[in-house]
N, C-alpha and C positions, 0 to 999 in steps of 0.2 A: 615553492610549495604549492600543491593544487587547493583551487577554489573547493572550501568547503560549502558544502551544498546545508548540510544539516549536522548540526555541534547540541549537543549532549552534555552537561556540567552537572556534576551532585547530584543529582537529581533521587529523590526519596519519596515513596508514596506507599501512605499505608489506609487502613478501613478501618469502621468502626473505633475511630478514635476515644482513646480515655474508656473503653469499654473492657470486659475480661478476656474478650474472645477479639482484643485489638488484633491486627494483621500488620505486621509491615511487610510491602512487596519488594520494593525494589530500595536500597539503602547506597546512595549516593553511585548510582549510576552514570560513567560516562562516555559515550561514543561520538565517533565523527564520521563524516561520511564525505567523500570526496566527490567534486563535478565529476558521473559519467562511471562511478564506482558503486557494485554492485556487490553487496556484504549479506550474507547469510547467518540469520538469527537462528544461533542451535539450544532448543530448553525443553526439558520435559512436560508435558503438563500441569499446569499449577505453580512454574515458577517467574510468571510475569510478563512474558511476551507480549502480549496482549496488550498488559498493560501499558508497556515501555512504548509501542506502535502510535497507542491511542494518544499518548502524550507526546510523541513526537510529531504525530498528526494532528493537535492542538484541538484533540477530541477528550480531552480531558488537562487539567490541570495538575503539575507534583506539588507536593507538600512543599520542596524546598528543590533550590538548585537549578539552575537555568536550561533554555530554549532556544536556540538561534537557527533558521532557519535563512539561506540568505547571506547570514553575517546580523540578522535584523533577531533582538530580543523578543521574544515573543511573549513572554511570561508574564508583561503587567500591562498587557495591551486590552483594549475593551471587548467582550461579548461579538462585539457587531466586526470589528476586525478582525479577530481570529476566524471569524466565518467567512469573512472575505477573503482574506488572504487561505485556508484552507481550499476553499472553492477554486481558486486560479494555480492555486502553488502548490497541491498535495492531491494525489492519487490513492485511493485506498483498493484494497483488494482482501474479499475476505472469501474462510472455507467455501462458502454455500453463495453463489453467485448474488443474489437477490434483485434480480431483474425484475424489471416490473409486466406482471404475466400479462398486461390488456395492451400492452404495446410492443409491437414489431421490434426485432433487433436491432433495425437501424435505427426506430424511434427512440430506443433506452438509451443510444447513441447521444441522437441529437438533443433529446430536453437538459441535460446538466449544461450543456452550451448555450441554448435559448435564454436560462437561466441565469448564465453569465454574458450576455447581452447579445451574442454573436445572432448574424440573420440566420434566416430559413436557408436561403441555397447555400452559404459559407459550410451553416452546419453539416448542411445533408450531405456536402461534396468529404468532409473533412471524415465521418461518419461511415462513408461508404469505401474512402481511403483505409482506414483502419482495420474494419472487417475483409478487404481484400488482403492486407498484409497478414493477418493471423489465418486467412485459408477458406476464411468463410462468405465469401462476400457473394456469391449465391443462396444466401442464408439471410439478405438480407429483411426480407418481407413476411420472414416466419416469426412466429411469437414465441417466447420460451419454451411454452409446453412441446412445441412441435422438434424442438431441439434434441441433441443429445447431453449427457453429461458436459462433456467437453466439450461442446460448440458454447451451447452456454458459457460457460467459465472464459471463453474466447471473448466472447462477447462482454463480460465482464471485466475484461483484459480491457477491450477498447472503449468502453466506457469509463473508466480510471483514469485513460487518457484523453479523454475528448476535450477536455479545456488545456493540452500541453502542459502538465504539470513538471515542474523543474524536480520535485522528489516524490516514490513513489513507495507507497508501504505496501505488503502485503502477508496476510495473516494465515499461513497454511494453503496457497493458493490451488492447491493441487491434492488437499487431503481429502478429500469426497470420493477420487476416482480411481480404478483401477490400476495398477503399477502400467502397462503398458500407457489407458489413453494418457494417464497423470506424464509420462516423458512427452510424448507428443505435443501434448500444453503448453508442459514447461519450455520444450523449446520453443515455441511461437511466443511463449511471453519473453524470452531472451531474446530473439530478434528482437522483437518489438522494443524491448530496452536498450539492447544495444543501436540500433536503427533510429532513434531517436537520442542519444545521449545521456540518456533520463540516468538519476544517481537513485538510488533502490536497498531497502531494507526487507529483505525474506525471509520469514521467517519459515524454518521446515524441521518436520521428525527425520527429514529423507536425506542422510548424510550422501549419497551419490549427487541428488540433483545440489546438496550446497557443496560439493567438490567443484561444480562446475562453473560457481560464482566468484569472483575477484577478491573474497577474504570470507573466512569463518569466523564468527564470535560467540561466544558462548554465554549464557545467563544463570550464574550460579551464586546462591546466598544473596539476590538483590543486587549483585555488580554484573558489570559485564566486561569479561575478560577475552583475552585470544586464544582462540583453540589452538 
């Protein structure tokens, strides 16, 4: 059996607890996710995606039902570890790039590295590797604004990855853009996945681009099931 990279158990999470207008999202949810395997999250709006990401990226906690990330429990672990271990171990990627507009490409690059203790030339080399793989690496001394849609998003791609993360979530990564540049993207974030081994949860409205990913799951009534 392959290394599970990220395992999913029960998991339930709802809002406004004991209130009239309670919410439950997601009612015993479970996925897994294989070393190097690349799974497409299929849901409408409003039926939890989000949520499911955020708690699997240890950006939020479930109500009930476990977290493994690794094989390692992550669910009754402290504040200051889940930050750590998110920082080293988990990639995010969401709609809207959120680059930071006063710093360079390569710089949005290099500070979540700095961050995680890597030097100045490590970073900058590792930085300048990543935006040559997604196409952009002539781009690297521009600031957001000077980008386009999709350079950005590129760029946000290699930021995600700049600390090597072992799993990588991603939330609509490709819903901001035009149908043509949104393929273009996508595939530089698939290289990028695959060119790295990275295990990957995408979530999209865009049943072609999750045709092209290694399993479809779908998120309906709070579970997630197989398309």
């Amino acid at each position: 059996m392959s290394e599970l990279v990220l395992q999913i158990d029960g998991v339930t999470k709802g809002y406004n607890h004991g209130k009239p207008n309670q919410v439950t999202v997601l009612q015993g949810a479970d996925l897994s996710v294989a070393k190097g395997e690349v799974v497409a999250l299929v849901a409408p709006s409003g039926a939890g995606k989000s949520t499911l990401l955020h708690i699997a990226g240890l950006l939020d906690t479930p109500d009930a039902g476990q977290v493994r990330i690794g094989g390692e429990d992550m669910t009754k672990l402290s504040d200051r570890k889940r930050t750590a271990i998110r920082r080293g171990e988990v990639g995010f990627i969401y709609q809207f790039h959120h680059l930071l507009p006063e710093f360079t490409a390569l710089e949005n690059i290099i500070l979540p590295q700095r961050a995680n203790g890597v030097g100045v030339s490590e970073a900058t080399k590792r930085a300048q590797s990543l935006l040559d793989q997604v196409g952009v690496g002539d781009r690297a001394e521009h600031r957001p604004a000077a980008l386009s849609g999709g350079e950005q998003q590129r760029v946000a791609f290699c930021r995600a990855l700049a600390n090597a993360p072992r799993l990588l979530l991603a939330d609509e990564p490709t819903g901001n853009l035009d149908p043509a540049t949104s393929d273009r993207v996508f595939s530089a974030l698939m290289e990028l996945v695959r060119g790295t081994g990275l295990s990957a949860v995408i979530a999209t409205h865009n049943l072609e681009l999750a045709s092209r990913m290694d399993r479809i799951v779908r998120l309906e009534n709070g579970k997630v099931i197989a398309a």
